[in-house]
C-alpha positions in Angstrom: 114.6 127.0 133.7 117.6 127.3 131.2 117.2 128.3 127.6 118.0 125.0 126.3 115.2 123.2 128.6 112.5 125.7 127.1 113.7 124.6 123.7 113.1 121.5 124.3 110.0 122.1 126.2 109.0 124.3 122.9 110.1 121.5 120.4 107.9 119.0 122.2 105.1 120.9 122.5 105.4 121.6 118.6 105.2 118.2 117.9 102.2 117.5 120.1 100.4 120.1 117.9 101.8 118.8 114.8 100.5 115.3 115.9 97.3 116.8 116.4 96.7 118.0 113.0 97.5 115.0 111.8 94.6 113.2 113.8 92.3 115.5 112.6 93.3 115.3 109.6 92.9 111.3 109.7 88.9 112.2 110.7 88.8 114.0 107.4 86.9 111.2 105.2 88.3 110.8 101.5 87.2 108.9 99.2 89.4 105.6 100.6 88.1 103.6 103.4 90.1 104.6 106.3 90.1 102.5 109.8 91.3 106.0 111.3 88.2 107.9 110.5 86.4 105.5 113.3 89.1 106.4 116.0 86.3 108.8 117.4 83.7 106.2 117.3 81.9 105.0 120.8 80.1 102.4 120.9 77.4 101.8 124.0 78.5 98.4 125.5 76.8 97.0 128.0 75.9 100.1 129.3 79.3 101.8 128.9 80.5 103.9 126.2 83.5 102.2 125.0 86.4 103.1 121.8 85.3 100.9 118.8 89.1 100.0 118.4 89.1 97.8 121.4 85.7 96.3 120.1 86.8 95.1 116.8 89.2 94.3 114.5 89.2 96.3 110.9 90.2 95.4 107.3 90.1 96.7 103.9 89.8 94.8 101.1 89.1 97.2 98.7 89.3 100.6 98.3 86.0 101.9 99.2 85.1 99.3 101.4 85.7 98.8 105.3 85.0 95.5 107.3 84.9 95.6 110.8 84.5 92.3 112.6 83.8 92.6 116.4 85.2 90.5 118.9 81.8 89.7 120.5 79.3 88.7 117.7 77.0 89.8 120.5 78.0 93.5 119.7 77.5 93.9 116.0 74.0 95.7 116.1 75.4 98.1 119.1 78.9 98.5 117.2 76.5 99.6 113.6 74.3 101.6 115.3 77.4 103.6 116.5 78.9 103.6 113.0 75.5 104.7 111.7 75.1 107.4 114.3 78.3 108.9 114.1 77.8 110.6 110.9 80.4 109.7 109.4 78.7 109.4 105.7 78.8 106.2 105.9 75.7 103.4 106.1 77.1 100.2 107.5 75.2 97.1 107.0 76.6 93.3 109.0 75.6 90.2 107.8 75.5 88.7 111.0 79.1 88.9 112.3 80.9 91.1 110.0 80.1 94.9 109.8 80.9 96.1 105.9 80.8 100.2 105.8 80.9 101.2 102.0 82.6 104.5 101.4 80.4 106.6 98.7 81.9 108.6 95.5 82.5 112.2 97.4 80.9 114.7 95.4 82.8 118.0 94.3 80.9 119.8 96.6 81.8 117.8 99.4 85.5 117.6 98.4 85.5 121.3 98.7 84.1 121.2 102.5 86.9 119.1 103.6 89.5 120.9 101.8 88.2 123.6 103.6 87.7 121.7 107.1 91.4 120.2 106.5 92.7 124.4 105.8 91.3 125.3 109.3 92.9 122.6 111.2 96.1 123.6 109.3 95.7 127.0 110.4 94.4 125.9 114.0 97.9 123.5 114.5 100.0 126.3 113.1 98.4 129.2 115.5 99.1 126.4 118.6 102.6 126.2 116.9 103.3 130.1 116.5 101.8 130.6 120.8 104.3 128.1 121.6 106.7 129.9 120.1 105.7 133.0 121.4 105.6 131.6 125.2 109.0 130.4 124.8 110.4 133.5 123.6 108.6 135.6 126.7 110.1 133.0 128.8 113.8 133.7 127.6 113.4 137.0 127.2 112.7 136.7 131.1 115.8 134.8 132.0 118.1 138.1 129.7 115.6 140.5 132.3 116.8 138.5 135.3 120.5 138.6 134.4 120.5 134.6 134.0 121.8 135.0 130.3 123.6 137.0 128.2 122.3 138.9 125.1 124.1 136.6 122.8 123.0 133.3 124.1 119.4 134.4 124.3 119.7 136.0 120.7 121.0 132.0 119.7 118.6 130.0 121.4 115.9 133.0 119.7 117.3 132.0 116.7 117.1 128.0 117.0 113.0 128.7 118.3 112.8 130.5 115.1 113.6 127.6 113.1 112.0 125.2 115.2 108.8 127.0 114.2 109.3 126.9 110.4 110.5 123.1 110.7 107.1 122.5 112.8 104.7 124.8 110.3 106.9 123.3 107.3 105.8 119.8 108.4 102.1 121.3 109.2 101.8 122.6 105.3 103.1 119.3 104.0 100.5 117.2 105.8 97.8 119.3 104.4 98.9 119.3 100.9 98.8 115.2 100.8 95.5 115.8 102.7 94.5 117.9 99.6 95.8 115.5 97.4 94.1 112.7 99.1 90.8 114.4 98.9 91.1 115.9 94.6 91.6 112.2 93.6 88.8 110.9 92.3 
């Protein structure tokens, strides 16, 4: 392996783990109706558990509120039991073919818990982001031990993992401040 393909091996893991903050952070209920916080949803159909995205089709007509209107009318009491059961917060009610999930107020208190959730996955992606870094590095540091690279290049390519990193936490912190901002509004 050269120094440039564990860079680039490095920068895509980084990305994987900043993509998965960002789904996490998309579970994180604010006080907006959000399709994404029913990615995680499974809904027992016809015996099989199945993703409640390839069930239904969502919409948002206001705010707080979240329709979700299943393909098979058949469905709707399995597809709102799952909603109901995946405590979510949320109490979905169907009037027959269309599943409406209002999104309550979030109290202060509960504000604070997803702050806090959204902090730890923060941290979580930013640890995944700093072991990457530190694999890489053992990795080049093995290729200067074996003779395969000079001092100079390794102390480069050290240098471009180095900002790699603070691009990949940069990108981390900003997700969570618009997740904090999401979650003050009121």
């Amino acid at each position: 392996m050269t120094l440039e393909e564990i860079t680039r091996d490095a920068k895509r893991r980084m990305g994987q783990a900043v993509e998965k903050v960002s789904e996490d952070f998309s579970g994180i209920r604010t006080g907006r109706a959000n399709p994404k916080l029913l990615d995680r949803v499974m809904v027992e159909y016809y015996g099989t558990p199945t993703p409640l995205q390839q069930l239904a089709n969502f919409s948002v007509p206001e705010p707080r509120i979240l329709l979700v209107n299943p393909f098979d009318k058949g469905s709707v009491n399995q597809v709102e039991k799952a909603i109901r059961d995946a405590d979510l917060g949320l109490n979905p009610s169907n009037d027959g073919g269309v599943i409406r999930c209002v999104f309550p107020e979030l109290t202060d208190e509960r504000r604070q818990e997803y702050i806090k959730l959204a902090k730890q996955a923060a941290e979580d992606g930013k640890v995944a982001v700093r072991n990457i870094r530190r694999s890489a590095r053992e990795a080049m540091q093995r290729l200067v031990d074996d003779g395969e690279v000079g001092q100079d290049e390794h102390d480069r390519a050290e240098k471009g993992l180095e900002e790699l990193t603070a691009k990949h936490v940069g990108q981390i912190d900003n997700a969570l401040q618009t997740k904090e901002q999401e979650l003050r509004e009121v």
